[in-house]
C-alpha positions as CSV (number, residue, x, y, z in Angstrom):
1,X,113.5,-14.0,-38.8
2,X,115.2,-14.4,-42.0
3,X,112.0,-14.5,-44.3
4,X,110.7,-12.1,-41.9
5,X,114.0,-9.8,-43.1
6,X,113.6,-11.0,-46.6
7,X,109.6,-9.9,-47.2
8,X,110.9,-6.5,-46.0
9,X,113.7,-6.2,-48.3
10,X,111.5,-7.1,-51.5
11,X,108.6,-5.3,-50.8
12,X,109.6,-1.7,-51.8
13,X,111.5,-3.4,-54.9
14,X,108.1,-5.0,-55.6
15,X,106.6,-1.4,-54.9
16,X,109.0,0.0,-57.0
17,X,108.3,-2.2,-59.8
18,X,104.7,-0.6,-60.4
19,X,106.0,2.6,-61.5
20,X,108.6,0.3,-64.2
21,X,106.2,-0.6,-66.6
22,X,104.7,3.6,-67.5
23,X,108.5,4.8,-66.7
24,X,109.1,2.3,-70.1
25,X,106.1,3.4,-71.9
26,X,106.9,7.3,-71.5
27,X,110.6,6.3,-72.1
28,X,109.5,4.9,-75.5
29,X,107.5,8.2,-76.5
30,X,110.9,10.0,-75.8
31,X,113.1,8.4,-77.8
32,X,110.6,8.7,-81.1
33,X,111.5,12.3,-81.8
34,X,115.5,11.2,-81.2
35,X,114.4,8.5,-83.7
36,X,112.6,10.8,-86.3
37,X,115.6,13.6,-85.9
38,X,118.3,10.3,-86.7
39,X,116.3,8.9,-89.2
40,X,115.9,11.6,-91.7
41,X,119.8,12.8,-92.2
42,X,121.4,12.5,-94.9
43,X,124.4,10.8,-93.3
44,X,123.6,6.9,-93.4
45,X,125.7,7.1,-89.7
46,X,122.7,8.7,-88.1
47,X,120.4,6.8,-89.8
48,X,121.7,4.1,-88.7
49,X,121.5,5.3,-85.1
50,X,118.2,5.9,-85.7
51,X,117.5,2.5,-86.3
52,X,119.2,1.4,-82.9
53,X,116.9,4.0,-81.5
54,X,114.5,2.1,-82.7
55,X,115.0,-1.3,-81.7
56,X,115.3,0.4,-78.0
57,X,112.3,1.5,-78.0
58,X,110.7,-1.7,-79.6
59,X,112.4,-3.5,-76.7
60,X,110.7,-1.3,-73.8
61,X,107.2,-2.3,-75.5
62,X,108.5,-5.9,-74.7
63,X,109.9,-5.5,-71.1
64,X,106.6,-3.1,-70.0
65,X,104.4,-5.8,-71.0
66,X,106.4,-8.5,-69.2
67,X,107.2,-6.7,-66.1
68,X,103.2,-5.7,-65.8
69,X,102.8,-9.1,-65.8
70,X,105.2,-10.9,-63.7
71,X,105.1,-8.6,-61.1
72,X,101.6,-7.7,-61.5
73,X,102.5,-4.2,-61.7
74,X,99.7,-2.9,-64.2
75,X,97.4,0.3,-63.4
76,X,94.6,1.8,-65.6
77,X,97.1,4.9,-67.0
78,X,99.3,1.7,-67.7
79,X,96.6,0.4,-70.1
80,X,96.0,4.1,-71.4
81,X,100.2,4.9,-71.6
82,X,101.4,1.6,-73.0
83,X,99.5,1.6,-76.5
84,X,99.5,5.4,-77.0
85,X,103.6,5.1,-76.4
86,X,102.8,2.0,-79.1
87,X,100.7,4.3,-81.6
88,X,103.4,7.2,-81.1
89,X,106.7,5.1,-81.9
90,X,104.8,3.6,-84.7
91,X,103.2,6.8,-86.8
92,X,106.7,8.2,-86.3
93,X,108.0,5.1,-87.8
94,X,105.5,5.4,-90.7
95,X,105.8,9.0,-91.1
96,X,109.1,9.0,-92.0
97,X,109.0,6.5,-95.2
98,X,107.9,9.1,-97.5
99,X,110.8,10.8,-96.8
100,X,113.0,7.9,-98.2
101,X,111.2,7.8,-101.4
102,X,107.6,9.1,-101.7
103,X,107.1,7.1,-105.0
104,X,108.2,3.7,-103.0
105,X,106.0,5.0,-99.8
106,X,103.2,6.9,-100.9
107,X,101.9,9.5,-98.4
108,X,98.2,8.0,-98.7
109,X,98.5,5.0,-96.9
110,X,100.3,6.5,-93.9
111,X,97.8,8.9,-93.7
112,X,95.1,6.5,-93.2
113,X,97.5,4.7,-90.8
114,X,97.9,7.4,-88.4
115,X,93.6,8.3,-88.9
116,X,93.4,5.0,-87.7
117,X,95.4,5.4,-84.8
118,X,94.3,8.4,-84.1
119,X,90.9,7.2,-84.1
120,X,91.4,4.8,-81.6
121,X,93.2,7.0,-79.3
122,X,89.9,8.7,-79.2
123,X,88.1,6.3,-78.2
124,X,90.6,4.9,-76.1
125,X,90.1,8.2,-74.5
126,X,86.1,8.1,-73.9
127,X,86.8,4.3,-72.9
128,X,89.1,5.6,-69.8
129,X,86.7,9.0,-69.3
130,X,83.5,6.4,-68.7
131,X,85.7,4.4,-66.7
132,X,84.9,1.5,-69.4
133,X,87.5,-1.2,-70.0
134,X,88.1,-2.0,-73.8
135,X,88.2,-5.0,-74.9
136,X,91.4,-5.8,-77.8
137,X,90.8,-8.3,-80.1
138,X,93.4,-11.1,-81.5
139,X,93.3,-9.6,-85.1
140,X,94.1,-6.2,-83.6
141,X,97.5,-7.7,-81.8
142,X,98.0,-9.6,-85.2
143,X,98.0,-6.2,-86.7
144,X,100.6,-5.0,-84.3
145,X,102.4,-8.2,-85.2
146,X,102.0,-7.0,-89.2
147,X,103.0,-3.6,-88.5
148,X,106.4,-4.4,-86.9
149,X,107.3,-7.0,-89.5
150,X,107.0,-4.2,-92.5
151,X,108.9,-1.6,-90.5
152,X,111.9,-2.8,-89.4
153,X,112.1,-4.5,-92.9
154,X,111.5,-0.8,-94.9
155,X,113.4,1.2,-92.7
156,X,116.4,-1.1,-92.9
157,X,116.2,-1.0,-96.9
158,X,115.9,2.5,-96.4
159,X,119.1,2.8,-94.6
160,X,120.9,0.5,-97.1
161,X,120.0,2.2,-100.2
162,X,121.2,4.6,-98.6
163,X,124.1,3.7,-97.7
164,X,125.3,1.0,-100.4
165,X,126.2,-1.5,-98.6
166,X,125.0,-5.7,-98.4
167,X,122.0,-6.1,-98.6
168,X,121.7,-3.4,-101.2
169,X,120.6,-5.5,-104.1
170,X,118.0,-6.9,-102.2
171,X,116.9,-3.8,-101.1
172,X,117.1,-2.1,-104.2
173,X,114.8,-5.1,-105.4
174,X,112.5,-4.6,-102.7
175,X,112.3,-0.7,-103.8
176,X,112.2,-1.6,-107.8
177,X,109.5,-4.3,-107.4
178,X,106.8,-2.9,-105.6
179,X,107.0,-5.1,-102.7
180,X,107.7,-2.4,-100.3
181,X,104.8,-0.2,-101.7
182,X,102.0,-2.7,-102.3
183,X,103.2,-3.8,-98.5
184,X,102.2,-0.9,-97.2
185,X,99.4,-0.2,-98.9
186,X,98.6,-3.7,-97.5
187,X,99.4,-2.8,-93.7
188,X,97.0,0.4,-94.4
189,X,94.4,-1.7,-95.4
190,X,94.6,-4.1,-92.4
191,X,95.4,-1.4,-90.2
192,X,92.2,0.4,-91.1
193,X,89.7,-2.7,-90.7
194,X,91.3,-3.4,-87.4
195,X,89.4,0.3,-86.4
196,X,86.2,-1.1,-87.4
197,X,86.6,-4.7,-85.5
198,X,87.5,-3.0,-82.8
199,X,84.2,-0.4,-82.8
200,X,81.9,-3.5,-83.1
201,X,84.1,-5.7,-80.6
202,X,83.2,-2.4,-78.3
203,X,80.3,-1.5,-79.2
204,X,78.9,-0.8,-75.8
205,X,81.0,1.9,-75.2
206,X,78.6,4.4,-78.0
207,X,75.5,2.4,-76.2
208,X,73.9,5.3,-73.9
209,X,72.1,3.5,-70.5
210,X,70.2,6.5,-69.9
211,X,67.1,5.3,-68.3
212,X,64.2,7.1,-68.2
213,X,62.1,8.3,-65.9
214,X,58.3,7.7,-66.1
């Protein structure tokens, strides 16, 4: 009787938890505006709030993942929402460097960032239109990896230039040196060949299987 009680307790929490993992992803495209609007004041309070934006949203990419998994809770717009949320939060991210210093940030790079991601919207796009299930490789999640690694790292030197406060030597050094700038430039590259692993990982997907008739 008791388990009996128990199954019907947790089964519209389990129900419930479906809808957890898109409510996260949508959540995360929300907050990148609040981000962007933060980020770029000239008051380093703001910007600092836009960096705890930030890190919010970072987290939902975590928890969406985790809950799809534990509670097996992922649906095909899942798969579509979760990386354009990902792609969203991280050309805003990008976009906004310029802004700091477009000498230490160059505009060229992050444009061939967001191509890319654009790009692979697309065909993220005529991969859920043909009902076709993409396949990611590892070096396009290590890209990921090397994407939030750079970001947090520039956006907090931004914030502390900014601001002059510790660490600003070290960020001043990071500016100076061309570490940031050759970084990015780096991330651009990477980002960019990731677009072409993943066209010949799915390859299939531009294969027409038209047969024809005699």
């Amino acid at each position: 009787m008791s388990y009996g009680l128990l199954c019907i307790g947790i089964h519209p929490i389990f129900k419930e938890m479906k809808n957890v993992p898109n409510i996260l992803s949508v959540l995360r495209i929300v907050l990148t505006p609040l981000f962007v609007v933060l980020y770029v004041q000239d008051e380093p309070l703001y910007r600092s709030l836009a960096i705890g934006v930030f890190a919010v949203a970072a987290l939902t990419d975590y928890f969406d993942g985790y809950i799809a998994r534990e509670f097996n809770a992922g649906s095909k717009l899942g798969k579509f929402l979760d990386p354009l949320a990902d792609k969203v939060l991280t050309f805003a991210a990008f976009a906004v460097l310029p802004y700091i210093n477009a000498s230490v940030f160059p505009v060229l790079p992050v444009v061939l960032i967001v191509f890319r991601d654009v790009w692979v919207t697309i065909m993220r796009m005529i991969a859920n239109r043909r009902s076709y299930d993409m396949q990611t490789s590892f070096i396009a999640k290590f890209k990921t990896a090397v994407q939030m690694i750079y970001l947090p790292i520039a956006l907090l030197a931004g914030l502390f230039v900014q601001a002059q406060v510790p660490p600003v030597i070290l960020s001043e050094w990071l500016f100076d040196s061309g570490v940031l700038t050759w970084g990015l430039y780096f991330v651009a590259a990477f980002t960019v060949y990731t677009a072409i692993d993943y066209m010949i990982v799915n390859k299939s997907m531009f294969v027409r299987n038209d047969i024809s008739k005699a």
